[in-house]
PDB file of the backbone (N, CA, C, O) and the ligand in Angstrom, with CONECT records:
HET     ZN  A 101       1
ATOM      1  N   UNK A   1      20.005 -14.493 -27.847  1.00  0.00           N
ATOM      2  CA  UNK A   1      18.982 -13.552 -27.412  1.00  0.00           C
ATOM      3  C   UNK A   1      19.106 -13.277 -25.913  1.00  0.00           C
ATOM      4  O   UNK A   1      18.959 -14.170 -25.077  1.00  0.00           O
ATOM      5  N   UNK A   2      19.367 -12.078 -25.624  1.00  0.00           N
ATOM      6  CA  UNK A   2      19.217 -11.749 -24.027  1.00  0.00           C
ATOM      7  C   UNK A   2      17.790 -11.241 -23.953  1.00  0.00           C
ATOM      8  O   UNK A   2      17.106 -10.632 -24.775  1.00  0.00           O
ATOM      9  N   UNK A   3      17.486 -11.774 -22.435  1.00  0.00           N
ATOM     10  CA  UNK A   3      15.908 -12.106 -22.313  1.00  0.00           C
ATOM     11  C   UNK A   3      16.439 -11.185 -20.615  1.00  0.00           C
ATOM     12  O   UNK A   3      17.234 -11.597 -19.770  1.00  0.00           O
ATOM     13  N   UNK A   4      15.693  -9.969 -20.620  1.00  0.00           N
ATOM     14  CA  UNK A   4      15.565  -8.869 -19.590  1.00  0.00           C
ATOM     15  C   UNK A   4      14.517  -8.918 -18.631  1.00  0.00           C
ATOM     16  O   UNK A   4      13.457  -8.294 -18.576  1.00  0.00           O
ATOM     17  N   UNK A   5      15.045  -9.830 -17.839  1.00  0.00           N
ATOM     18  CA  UNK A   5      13.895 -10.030 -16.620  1.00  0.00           C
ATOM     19  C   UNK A   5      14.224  -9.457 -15.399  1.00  0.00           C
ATOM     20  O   UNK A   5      15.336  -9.640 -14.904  1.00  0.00           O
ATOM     21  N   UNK A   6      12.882  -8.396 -14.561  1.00  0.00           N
ATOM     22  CA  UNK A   6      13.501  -8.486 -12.750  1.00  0.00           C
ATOM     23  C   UNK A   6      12.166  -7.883 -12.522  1.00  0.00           C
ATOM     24  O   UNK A   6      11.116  -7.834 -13.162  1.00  0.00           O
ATOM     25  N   UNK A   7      12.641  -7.384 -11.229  1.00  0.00           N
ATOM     26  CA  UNK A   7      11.204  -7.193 -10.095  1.00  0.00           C
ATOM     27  C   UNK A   7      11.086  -5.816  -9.545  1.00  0.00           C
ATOM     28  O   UNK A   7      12.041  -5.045  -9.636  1.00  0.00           O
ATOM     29  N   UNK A   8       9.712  -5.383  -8.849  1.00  0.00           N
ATOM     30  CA  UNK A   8       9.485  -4.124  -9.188  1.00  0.00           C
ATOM     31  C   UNK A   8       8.829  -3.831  -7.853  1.00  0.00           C
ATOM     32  O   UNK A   8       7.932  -4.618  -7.550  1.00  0.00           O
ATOM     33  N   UNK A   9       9.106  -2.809  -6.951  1.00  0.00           N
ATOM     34  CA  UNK A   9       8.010  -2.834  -5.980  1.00  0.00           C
ATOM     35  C   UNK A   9       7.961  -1.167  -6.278  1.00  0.00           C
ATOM     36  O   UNK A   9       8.759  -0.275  -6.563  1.00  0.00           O
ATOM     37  N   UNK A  10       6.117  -1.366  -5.963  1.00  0.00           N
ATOM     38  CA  UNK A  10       5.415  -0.443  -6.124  1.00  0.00           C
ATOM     39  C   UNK A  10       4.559   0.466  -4.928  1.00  0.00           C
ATOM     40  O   UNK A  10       3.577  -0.227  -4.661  1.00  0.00           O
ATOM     41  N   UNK A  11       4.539   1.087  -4.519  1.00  0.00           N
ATOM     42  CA  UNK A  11       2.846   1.888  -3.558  1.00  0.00           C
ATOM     43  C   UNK A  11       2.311   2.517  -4.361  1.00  0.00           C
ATOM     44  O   UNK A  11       2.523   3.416  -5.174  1.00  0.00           O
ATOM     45  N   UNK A  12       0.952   1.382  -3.709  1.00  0.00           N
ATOM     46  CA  UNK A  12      -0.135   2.344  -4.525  1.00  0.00           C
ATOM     47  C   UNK A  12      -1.268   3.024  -3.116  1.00  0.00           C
ATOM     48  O   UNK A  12      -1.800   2.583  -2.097  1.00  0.00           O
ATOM     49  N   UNK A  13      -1.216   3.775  -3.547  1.00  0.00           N
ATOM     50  CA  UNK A  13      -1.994   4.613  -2.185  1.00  0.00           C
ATOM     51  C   UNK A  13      -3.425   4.423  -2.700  1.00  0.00           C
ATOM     52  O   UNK A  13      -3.690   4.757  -3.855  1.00  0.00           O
ATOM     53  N   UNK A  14      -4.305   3.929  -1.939  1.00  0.00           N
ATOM     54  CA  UNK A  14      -6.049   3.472  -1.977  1.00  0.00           C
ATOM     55  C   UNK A  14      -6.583   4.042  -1.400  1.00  0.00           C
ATOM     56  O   UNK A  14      -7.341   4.647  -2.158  1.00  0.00           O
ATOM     57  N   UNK A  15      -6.765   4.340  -0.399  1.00  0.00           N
ATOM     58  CA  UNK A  15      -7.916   5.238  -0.036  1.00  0.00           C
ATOM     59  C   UNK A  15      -7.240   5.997   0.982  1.00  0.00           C
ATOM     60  O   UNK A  15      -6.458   5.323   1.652  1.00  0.00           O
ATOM     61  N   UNK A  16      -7.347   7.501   1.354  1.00  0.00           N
ATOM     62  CA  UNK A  16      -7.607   8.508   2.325  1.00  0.00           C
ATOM     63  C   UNK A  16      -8.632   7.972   3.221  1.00  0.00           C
ATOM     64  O   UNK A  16      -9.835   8.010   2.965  1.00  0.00           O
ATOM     65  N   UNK A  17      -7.932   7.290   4.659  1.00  0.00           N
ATOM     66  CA  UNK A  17      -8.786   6.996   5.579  1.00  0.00           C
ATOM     67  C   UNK A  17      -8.867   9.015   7.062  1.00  0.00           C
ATOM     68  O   UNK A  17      -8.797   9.208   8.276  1.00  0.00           O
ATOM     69  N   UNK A  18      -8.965   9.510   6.344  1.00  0.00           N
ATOM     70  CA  UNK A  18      -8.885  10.588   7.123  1.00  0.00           C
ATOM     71  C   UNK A  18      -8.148  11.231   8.602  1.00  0.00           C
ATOM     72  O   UNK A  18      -7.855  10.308   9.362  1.00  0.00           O
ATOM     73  N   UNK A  19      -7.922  12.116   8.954  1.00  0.00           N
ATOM     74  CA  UNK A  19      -7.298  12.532   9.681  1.00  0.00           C
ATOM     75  C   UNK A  19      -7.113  11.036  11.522  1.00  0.00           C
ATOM     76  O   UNK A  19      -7.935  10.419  12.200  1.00  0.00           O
ATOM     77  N   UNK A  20      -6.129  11.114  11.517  1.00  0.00           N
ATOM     78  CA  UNK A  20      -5.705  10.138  12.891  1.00  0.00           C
ATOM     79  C   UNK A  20      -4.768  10.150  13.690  1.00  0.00           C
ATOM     80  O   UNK A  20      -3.658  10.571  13.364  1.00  0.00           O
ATOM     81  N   UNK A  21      -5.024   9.718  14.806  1.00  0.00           N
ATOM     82  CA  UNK A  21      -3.107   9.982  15.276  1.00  0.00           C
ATOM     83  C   UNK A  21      -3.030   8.880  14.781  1.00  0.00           C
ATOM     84  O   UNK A  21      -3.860   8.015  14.503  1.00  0.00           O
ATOM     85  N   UNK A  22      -1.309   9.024  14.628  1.00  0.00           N
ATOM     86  CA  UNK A  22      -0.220   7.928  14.151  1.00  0.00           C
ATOM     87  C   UNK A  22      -0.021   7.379  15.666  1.00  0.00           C
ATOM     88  O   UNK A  22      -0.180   8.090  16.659  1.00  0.00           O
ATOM     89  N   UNK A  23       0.301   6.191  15.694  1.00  0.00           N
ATOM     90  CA  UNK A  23       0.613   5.256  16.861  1.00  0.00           C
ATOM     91  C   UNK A  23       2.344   5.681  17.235  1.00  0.00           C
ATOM     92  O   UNK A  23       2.766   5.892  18.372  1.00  0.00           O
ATOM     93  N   UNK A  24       3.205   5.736  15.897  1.00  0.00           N
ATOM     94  CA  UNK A  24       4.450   6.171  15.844  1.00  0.00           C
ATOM     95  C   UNK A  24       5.241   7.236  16.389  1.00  0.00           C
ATOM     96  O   UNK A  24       6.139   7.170  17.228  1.00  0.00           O
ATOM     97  N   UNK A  25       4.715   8.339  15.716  1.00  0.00           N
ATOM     98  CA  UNK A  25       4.939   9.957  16.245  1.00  0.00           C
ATOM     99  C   UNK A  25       3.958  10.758  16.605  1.00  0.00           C
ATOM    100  O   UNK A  25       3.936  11.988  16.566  1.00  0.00           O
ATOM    101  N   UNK A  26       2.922   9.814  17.056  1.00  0.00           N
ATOM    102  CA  UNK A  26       1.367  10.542  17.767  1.00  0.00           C
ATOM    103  C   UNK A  26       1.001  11.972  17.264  1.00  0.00           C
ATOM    104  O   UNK A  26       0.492  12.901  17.893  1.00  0.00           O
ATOM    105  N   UNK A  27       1.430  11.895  15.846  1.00  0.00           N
ATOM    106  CA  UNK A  27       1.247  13.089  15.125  1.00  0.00           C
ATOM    107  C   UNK A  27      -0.499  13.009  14.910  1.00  0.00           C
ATOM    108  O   UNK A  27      -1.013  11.967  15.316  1.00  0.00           O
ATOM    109  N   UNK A  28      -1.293  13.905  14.382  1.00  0.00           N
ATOM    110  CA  UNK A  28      -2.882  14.062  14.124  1.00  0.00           C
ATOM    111  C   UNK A  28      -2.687  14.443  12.404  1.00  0.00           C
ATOM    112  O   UNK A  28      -2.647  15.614  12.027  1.00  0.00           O
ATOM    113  N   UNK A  29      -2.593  13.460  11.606  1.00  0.00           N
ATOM    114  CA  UNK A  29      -2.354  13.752  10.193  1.00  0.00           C
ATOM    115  C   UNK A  29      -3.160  13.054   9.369  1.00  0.00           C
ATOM    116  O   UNK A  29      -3.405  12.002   9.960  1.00  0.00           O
ATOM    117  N   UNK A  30      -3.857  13.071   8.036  1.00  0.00           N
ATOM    118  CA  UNK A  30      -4.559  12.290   7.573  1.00  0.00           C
ATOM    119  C   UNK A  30      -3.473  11.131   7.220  1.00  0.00           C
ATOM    120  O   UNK A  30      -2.264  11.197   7.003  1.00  0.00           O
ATOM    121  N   UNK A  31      -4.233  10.227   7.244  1.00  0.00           N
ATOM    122  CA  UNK A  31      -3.363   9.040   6.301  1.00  0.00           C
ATOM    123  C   UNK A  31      -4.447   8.143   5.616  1.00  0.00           C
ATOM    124  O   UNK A  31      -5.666   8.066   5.770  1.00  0.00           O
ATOM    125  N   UNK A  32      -3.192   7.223   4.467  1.00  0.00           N
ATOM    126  CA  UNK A  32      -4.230   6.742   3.622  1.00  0.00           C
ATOM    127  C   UNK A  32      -3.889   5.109   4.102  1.00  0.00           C
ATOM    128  O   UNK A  32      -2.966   4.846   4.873  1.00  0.00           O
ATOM    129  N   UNK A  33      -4.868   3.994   3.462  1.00  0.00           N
ATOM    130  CA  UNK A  33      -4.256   2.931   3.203  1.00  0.00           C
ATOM    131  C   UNK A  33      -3.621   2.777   1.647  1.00  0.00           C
ATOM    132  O   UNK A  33      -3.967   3.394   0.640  1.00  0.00           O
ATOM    133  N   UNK A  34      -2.272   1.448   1.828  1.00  0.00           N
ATOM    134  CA  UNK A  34      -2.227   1.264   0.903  1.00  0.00           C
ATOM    135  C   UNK A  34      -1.297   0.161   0.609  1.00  0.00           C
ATOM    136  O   UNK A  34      -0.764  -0.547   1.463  1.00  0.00           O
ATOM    137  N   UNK A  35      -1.105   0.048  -0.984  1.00  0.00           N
ATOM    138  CA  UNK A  35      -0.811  -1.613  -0.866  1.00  0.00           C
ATOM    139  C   UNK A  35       0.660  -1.622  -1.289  1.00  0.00           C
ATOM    140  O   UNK A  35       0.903  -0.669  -2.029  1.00  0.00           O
ATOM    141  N   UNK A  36       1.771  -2.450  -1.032  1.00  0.00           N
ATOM    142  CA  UNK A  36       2.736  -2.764  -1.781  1.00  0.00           C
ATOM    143  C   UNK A  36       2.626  -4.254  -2.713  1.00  0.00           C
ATOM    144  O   UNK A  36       2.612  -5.484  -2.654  1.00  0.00           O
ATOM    145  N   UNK A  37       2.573  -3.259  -3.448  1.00  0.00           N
ATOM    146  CA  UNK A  37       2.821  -4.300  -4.900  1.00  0.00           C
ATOM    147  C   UNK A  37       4.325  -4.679  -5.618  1.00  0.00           C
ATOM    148  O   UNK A  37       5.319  -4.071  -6.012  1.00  0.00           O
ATOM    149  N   UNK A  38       3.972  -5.689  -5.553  1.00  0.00           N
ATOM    150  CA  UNK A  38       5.638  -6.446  -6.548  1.00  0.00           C
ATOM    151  C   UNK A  38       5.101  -7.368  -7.680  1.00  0.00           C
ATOM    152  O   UNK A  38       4.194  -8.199  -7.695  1.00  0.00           O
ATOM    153  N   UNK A  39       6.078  -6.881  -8.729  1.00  0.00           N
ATOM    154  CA  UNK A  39       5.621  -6.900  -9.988  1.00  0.00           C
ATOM    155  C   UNK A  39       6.767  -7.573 -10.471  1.00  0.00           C
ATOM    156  O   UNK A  39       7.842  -7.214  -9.990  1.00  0.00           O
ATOM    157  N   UNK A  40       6.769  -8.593 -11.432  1.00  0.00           N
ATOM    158  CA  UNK A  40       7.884  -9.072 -12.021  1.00  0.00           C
ATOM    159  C   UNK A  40       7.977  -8.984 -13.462  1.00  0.00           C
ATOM    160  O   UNK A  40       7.294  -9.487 -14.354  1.00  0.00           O
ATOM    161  N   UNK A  41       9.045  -8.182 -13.474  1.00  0.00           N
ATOM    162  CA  UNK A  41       9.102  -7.951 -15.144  1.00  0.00           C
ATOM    163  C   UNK A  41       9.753  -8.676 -16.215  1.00  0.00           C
ATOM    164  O   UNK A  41      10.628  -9.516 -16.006  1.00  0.00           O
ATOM    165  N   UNK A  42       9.140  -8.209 -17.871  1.00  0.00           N
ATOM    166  CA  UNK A  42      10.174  -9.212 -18.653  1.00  0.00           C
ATOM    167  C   UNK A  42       9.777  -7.985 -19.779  1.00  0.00           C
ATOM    168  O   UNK A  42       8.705  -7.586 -20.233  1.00  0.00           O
ATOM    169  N   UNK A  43      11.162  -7.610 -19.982  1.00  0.00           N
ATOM    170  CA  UNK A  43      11.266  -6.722 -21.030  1.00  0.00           C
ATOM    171  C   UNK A  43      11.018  -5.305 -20.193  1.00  0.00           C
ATOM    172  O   UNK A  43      10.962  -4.381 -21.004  1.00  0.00           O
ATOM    173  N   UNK A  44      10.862  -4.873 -18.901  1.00  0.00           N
ATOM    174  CA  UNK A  44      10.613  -4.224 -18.602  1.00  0.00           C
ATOM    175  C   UNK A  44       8.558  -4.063 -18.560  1.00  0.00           C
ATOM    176  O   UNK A  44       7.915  -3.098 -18.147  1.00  0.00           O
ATOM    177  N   UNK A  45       8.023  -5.367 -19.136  1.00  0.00           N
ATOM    178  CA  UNK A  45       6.853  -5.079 -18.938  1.00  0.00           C
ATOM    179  C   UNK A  45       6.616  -6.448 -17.981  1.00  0.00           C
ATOM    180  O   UNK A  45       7.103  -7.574 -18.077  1.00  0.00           O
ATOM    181  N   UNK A  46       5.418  -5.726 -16.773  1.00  0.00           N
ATOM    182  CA  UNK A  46       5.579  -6.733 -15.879  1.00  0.00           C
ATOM    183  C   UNK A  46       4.379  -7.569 -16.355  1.00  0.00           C
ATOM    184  O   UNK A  46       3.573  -7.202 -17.209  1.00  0.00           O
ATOM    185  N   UNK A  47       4.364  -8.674 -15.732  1.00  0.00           N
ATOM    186  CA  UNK A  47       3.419  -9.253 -16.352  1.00  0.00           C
ATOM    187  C   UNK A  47       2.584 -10.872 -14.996  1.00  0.00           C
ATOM    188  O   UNK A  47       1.778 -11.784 -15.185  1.00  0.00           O
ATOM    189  N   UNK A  48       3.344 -10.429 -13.863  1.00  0.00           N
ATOM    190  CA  UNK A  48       2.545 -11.115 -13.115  1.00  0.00           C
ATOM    191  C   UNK A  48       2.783 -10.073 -11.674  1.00  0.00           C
ATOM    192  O   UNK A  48       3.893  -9.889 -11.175  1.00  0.00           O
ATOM    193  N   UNK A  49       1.490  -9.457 -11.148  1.00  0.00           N
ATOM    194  CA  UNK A  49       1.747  -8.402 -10.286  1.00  0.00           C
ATOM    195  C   UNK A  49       0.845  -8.910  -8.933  1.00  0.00           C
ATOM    196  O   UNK A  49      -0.362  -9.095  -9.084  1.00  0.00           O
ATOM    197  N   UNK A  50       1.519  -9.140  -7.528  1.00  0.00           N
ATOM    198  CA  UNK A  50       1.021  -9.429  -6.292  1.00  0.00           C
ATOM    199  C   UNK A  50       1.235  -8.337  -5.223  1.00  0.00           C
ATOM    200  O   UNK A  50       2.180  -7.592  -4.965  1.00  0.00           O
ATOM    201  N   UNK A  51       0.165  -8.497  -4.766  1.00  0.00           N
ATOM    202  CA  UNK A  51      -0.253  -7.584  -3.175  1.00  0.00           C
ATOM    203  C   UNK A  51       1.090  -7.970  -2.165  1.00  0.00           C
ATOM    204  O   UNK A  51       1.128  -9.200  -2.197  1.00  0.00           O
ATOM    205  N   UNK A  52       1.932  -7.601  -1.502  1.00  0.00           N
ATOM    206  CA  UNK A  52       2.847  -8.077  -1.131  1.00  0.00           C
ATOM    207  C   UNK A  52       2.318  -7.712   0.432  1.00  0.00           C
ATOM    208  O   UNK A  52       2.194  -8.639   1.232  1.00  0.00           O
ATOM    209  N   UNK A  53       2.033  -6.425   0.808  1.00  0.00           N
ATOM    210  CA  UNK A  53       1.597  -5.619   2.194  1.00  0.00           C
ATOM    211  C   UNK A  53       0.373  -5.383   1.989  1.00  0.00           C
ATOM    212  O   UNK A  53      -0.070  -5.562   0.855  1.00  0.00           O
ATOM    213  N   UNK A  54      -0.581  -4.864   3.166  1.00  0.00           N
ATOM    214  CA  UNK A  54      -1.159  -3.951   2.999  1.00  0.00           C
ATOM    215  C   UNK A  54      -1.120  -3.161   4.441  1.00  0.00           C
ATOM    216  O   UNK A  54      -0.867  -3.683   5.526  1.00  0.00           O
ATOM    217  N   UNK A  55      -1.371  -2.041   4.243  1.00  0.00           N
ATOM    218  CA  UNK A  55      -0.797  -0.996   5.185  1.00  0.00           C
ATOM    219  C   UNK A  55      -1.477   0.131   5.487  1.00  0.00           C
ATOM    220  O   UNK A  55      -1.963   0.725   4.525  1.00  0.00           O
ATOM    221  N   UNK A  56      -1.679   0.685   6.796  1.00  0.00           N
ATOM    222  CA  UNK A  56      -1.688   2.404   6.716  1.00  0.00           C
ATOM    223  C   UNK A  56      -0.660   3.246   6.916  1.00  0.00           C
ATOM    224  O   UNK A  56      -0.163   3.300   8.041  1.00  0.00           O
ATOM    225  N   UNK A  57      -0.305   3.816   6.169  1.00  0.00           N
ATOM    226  CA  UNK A  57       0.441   4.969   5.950  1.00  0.00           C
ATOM    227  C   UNK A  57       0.474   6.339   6.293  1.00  0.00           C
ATOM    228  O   UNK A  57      -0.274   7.242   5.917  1.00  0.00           O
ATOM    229  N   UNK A  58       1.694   6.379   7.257  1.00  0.00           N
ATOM    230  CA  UNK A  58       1.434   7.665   7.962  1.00  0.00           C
ATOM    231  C   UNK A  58       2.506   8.946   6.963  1.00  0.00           C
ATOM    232  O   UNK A  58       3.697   8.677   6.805  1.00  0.00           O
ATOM    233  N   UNK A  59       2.027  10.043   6.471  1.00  0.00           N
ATOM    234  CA  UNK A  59       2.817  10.793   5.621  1.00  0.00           C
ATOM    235  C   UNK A  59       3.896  11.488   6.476  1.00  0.00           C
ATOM    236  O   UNK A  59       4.819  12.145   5.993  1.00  0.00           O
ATOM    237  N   UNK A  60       3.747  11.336   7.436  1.00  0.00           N
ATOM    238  CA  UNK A  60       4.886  12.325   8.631  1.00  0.00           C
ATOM    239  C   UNK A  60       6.014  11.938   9.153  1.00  0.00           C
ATOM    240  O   UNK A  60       7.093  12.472   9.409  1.00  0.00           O
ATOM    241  N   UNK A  61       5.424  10.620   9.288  1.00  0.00           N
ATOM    242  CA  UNK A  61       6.908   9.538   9.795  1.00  0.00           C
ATOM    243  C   UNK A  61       7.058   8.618   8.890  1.00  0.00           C
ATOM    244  O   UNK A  61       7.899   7.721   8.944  1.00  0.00           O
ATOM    245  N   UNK A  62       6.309   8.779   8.073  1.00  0.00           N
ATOM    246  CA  UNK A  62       6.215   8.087   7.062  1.00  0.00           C
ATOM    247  C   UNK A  62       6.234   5.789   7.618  1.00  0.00           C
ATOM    248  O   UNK A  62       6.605   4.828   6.944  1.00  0.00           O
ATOM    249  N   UNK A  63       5.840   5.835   8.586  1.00  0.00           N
ATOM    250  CA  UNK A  63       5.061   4.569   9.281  1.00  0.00           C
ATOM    251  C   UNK A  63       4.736   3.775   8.720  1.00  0.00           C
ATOM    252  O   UNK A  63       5.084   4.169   7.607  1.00  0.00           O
ATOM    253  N   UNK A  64       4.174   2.607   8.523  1.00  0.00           N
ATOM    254  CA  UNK A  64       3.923   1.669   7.927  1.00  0.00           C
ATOM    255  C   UNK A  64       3.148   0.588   8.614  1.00  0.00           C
ATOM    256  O   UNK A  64       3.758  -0.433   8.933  1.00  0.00           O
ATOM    257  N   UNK A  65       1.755   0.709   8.901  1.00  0.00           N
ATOM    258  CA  UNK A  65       1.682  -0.246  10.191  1.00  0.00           C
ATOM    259  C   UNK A  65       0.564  -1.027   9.208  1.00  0.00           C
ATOM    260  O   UNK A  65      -0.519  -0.623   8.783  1.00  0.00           O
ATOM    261  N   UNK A  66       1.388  -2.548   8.980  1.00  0.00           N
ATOM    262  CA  UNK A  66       0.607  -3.572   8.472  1.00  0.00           C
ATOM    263  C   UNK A  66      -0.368  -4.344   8.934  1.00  0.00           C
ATOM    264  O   UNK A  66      -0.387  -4.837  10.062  1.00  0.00           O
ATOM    265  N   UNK A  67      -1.362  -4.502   7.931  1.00  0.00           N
ATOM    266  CA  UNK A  67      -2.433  -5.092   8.134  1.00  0.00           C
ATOM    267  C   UNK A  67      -2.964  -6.337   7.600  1.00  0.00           C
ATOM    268  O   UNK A  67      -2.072  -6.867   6.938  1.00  0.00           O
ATOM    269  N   UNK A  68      -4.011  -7.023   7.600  1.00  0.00           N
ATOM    270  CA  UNK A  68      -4.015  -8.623   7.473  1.00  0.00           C
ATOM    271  C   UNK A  68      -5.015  -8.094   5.771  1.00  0.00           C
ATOM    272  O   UNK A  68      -5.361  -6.916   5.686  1.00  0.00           O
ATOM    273  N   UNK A  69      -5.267  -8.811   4.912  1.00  0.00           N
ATOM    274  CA  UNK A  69      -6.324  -8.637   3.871  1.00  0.00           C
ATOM    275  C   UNK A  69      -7.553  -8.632   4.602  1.00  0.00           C
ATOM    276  O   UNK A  69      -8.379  -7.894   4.065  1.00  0.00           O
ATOM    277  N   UNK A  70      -7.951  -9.177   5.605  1.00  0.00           N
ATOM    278  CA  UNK A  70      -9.396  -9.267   6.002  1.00  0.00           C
ATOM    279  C   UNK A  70      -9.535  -7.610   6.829  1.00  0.00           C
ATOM    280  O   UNK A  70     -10.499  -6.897   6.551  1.00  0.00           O
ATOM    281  N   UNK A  71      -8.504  -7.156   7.806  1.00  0.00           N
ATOM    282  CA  UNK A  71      -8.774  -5.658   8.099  1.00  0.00           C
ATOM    283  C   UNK A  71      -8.879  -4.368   7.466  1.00  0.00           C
ATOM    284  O   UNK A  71      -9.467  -3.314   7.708  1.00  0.00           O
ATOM    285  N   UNK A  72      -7.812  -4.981   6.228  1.00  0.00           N
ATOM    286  CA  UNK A  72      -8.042  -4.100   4.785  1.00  0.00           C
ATOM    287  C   UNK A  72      -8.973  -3.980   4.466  1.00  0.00           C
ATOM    288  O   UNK A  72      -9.395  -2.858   4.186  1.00  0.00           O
ATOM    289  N   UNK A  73      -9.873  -5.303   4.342  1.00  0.00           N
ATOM    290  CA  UNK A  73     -10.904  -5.216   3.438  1.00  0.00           C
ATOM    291  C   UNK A  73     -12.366  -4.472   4.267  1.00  0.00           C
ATOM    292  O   UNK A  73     -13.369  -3.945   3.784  1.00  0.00           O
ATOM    293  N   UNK A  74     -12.029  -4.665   5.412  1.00  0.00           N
ATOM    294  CA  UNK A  74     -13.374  -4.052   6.275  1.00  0.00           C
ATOM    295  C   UNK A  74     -12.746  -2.897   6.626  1.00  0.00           C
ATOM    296  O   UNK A  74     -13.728  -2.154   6.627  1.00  0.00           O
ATOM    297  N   UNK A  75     -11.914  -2.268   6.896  1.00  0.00           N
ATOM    298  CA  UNK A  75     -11.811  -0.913   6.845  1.00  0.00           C
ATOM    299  C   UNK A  75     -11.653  -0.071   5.328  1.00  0.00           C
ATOM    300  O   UNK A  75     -11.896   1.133   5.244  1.00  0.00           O
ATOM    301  N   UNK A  76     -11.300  -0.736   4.398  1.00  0.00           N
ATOM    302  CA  UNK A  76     -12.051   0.339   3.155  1.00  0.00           C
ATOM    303  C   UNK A  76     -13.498   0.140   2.831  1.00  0.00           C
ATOM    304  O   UNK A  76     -13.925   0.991   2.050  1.00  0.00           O
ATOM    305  N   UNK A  77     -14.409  -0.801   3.241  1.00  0.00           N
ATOM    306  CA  UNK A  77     -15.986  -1.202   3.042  1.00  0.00           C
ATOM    307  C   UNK A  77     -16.453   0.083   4.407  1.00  0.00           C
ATOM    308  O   UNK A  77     -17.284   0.974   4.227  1.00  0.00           O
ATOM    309  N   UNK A  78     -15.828  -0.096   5.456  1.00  0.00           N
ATOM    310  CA  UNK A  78     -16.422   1.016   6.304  1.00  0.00           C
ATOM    311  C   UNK A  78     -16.451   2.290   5.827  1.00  0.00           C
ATOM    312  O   UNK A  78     -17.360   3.057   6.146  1.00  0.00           O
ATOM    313  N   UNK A  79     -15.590   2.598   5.122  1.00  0.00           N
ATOM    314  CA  UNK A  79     -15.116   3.959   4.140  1.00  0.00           C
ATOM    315  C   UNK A  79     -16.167   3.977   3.340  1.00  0.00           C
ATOM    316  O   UNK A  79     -16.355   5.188   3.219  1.00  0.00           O
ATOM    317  N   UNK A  80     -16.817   3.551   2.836  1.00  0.00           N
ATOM    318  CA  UNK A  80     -17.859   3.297   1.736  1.00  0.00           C
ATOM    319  C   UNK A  80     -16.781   3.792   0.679  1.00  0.00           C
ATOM    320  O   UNK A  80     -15.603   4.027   0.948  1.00  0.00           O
ATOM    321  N   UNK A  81     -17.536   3.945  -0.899  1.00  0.00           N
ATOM    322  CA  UNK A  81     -17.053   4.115  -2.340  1.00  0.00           C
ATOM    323  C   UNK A  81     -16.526   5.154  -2.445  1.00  0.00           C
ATOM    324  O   UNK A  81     -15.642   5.319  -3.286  1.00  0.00           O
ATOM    325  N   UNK A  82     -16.986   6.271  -1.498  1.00  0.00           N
ATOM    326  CA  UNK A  82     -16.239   7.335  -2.653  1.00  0.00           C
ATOM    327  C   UNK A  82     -15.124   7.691  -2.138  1.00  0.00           C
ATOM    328  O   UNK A  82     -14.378   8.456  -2.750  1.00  0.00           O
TER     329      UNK A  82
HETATM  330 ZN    ZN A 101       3.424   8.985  12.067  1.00  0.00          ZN2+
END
């Protein structure tokens, strides 16, 4: 029996924190936060999936400026729900 295992990284884009400059290319663009996820698969279905980053994301330079879980978590609570 061959047994089809490997790993998967994902972005998932979470919230539209609204228009900002980028620190990078001091562009004025919205950006969102968001998370990289890695997923490890078996059979092609993954089945144990972890937060690897979390990040804001600039769409222009496409940037990446990481953040700790605790700044994540208070800058999408400042965002409120919707
Ligand atoms: Zn940028």
């Amino acid at each position: 029996m061959i047994i089809i295992y490997g790993t998967r990284t994902k972005l998932k884009i979470d919230k539209n924190i609204g228009v900002r400059k980028c620190e990078n290319c001091h562009h004025t663009v919205e950006q969102a936060l968001a998370r990289e996820k890695l997923s490890f698969t078996l059979f092609y279905i993954p089945f144990l999936i972890l937060t690897k980053r979390r990040m804001i994301l600039c769409p222009c330079c496409g940037e990446a400026k990481s953040m700790s879980y605790k700044e994540y978590k208070q800058m999408k609570e400042s965002l409120g729900d919707n």
